[in-house]
N, C-alpha and C positions, 0 to 999 in steps of 0.2 A: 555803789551808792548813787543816789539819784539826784543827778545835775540841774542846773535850769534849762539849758539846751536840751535835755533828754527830754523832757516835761512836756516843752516847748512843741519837738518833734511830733509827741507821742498825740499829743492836741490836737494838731493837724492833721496827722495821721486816720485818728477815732474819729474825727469831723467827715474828711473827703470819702472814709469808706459810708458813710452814713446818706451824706449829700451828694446831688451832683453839681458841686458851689463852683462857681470862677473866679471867688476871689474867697479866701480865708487870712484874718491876720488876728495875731494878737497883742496887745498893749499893753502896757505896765506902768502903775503910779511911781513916779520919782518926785516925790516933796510936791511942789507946785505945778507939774508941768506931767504930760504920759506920754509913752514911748513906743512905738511900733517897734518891739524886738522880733519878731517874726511875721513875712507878709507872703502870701504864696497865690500867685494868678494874676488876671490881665493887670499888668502898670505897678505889680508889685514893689518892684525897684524904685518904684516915687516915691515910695514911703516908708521901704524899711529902712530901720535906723531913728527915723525924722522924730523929732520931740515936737509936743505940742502943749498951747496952755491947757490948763487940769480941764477947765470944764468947756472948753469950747466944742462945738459939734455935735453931732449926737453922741460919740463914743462919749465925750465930755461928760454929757447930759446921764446917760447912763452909768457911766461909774457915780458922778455925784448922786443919783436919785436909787441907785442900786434898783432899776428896772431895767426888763427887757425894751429893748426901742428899735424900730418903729411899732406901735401900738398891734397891728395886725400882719404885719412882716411884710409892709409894700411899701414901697418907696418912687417916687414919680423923679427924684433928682433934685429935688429945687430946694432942699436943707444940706445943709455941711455934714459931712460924716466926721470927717478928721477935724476939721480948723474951716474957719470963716472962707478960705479961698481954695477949699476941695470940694469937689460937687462928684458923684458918681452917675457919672452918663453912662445910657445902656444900661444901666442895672436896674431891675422892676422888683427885684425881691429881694427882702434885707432883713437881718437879725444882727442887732449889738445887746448881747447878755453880760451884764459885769460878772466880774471872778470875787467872791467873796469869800474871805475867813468864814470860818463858824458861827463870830462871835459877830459876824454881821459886815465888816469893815470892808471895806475895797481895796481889792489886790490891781483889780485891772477892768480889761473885757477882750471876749470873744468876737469879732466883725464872721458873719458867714453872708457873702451876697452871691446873686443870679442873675445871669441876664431872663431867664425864664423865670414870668408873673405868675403870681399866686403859688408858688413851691411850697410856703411852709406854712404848713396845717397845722391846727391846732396841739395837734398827739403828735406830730415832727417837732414844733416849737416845745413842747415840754418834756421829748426826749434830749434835743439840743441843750435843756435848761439843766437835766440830769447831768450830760457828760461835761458843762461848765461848771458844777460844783464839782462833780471828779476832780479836773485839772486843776482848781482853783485848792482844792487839798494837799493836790499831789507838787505845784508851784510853792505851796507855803513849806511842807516837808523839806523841796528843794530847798529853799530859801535855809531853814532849819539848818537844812546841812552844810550848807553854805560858811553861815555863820559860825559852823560848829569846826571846820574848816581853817575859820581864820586866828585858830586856837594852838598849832599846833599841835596838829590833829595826828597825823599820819606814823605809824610805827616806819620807822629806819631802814626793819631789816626785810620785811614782808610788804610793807605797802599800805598794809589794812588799818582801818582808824585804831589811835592806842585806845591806851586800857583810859584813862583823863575822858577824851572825847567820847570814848563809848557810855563813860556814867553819865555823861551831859545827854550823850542823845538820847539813852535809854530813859532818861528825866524826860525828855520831848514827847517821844514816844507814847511814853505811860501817862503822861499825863490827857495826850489827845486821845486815847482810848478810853481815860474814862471819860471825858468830855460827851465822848461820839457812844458811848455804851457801846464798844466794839471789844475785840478780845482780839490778844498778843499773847505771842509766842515767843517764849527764850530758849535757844539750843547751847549747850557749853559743850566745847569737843576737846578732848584732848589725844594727841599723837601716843598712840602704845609705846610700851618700852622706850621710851625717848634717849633713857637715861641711858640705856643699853647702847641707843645706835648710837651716841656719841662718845661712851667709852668704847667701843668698839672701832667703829670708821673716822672719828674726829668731830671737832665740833663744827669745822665747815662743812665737814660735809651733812652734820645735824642741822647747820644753817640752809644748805640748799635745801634739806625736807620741807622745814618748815616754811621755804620762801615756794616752792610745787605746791604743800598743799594750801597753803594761802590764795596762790591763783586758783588751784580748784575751787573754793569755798567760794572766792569773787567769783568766778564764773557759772557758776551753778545757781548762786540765789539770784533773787529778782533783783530789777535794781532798787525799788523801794525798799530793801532791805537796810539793816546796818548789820555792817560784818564787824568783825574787831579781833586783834589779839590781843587777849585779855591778862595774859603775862606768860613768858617759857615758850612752852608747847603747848599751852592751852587759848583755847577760841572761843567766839562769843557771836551768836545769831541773831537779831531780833526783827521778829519776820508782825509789821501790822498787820491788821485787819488777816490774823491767822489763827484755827484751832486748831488743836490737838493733831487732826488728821493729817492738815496742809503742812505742820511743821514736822510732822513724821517722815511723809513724804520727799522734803525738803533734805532732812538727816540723812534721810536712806539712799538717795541720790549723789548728795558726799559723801555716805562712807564708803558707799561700790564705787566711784570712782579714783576716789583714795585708793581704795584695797588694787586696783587696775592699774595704779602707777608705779612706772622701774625708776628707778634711782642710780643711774650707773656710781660706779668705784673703783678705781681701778681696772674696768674692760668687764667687770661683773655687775647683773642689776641686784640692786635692791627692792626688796618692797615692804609698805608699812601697811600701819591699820589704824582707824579714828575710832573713838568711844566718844558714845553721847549722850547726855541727859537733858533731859526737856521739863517744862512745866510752861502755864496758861495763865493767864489775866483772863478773866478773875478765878475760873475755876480753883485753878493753885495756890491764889495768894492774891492783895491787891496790894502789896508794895514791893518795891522794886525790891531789899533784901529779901524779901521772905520768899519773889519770886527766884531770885539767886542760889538761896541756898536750897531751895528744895531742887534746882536744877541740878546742882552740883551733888546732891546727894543722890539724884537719879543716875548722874555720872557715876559715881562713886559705885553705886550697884553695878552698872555695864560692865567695869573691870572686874567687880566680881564675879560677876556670870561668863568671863572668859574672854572681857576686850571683845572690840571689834563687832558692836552691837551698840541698837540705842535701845534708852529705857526712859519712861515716860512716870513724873511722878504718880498719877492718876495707877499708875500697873501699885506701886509701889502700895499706896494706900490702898487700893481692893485688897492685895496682896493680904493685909494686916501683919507686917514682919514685926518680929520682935522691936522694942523701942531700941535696942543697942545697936542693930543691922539701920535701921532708920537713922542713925544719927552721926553716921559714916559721911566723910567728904573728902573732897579732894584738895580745894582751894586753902590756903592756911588760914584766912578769916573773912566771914563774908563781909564786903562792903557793908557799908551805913547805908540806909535806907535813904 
């Protein structure tokens, strides 16, 4: 799941391969006052951390006016960037781009400066402008998760967000896709014969399966993703800004390395197998139930066709299967919309 430090990181990261800046930071509104949570380059340590009033300086200036500033990216030093008693000496070239919501509102801002004048060109400054709405997305998500976090969030036995916190995110989720007209992707997995390897080997040792492929699934998807165990032996994907393809993709990547993992018991391995059903926003459905249970009934086909396979509702509907075979599932009732 995706942190504000990962966000944060990933900001700086997509910034310095872009530019060659000697000072990157980014800021964050807290009530009246913004916050240098990450600062990276010359004197950096002056400032991270430091809060300042909302609007003073130009970062001020730009979160409140939600423009880029300075007007043509030069800076001579004799305006505040941070607060009335910061001046950037040495530095000739400067971008402060605020971080905005969708719906327009101020998250923050991006600082990128130079000691080298005239750096940012026009088509430089409106690629910069592109990857500060990215992060400004990918920060609010964070946040999202954040929030969603301080719910009692986390399953017990696996790690992964519970089944509560996944209906919450997967409401976040769905909702900014349609906001953005983007398309999402829901994968439901469930562990084969579950029921087997726990009358057979025990139910801790059914516990360690599912606590192995839990880390698989965390470590496989992006982190923008939401993972979840959605109850038992069954899992839950929900991969933004994804179709069909990329969530296929995503499936087939867990369930091969599912299928690759030993299980010791007693000095012998075990090995298991994942099944998957998929479906799409909007193709599949635009609400959250409807995209659930056509998931779960593309699941419900995988074990028919023999486990250890994913099936995509889109196969299902070309297919034209009888309405009986269509109306198979796995889950005992789908969530409420």
């Amino acid at each position: 799941m995706l942190g504000l430090e990962t966000a944060f990181d990933a900001a700086i990261k997509a910034v310095r391969a872009l530019v060659p800046a000697d000072f990157v930071a980014i800021s964050m509104i807290e009530e009246d006052s913004h916050r240098t949570v990450r600062a990276e380059g010359v004197s950096a340590e002056k400032l991270q951390g430091r809060t300042f009033p909302l609007h003073q300086g130009l970062v001020g200036q730009a979160m409140k006016f939600r423009s880029t500033l300075p007007d043509r990216g030069e800076y001579r030093g004799s305006i505040p960037v941070f607060c009335s008693d910061h001046l950037f000496n040495g530095y000739r070239s400067l971008l402060i781009i605020p971080l905005q919501r969708e719906e327009g509102e101020a998250l923050g801002a991006l600082t990128v400066a130079a000691r080298k004048p005239g750096l940012f060109t026009r088509s430089l400054r409106e690629i910069l402008e592109v990857i500060a709405g990215q992060v400004a997305i990918k920060i609010d998500l964070a946040q999202s998760h954040e929030q969603i976090n301080k719910l009692a969030t986390t399953d017990g036995l696996t790690g992964l967000t519970n089944h509560r916190a996944f209906q919450h995110g997967f409401d976040v989720m769905l909702s900014r896709a349609r906001r953005r007209k983007s398309s999402l992707c829901l994968l439901l997995c469930d562990v084969d014969s579950f029921k087997g390897i726990n009358d057979t080997f025990g139910h801790p040792f059914g516990d360690k399966v599912l606590r192995g492929v839990a880390a698989t699934m965390a470590d496989t998807a992006r982190l923008v993703d939401l993972v979840a165990r959605y109850g038992g032996e069954e899992f839950a994907i929900v991969l933004e800004d994804s179709e069909e393809g990329g969530g296929r993709q995503l499936g087939e990547r867990i369930r091969q390395r599912v299928e690759s993992m030993e299980f010791l018991h007693e000095g012998e391995a075990v090995t298991v197998s994942l099944s998957l059903g998929l479906s799409v926003f909007p193709d599949d459905g635009r609400d959250k139930g409807e995209l659930i249970s056509r998931a779960d009934k593309a699941l419900y086909q995988a074990k028919c066709r023999g486990r250890n396979r994913s099936v995509a509702w889109s196969e299902l509907a070309r297919e034209n299967l009888p309405r009986k075979e269509m109306e198979g599932g796995l889950l005992p009732q789908s969530p409420p919309a």
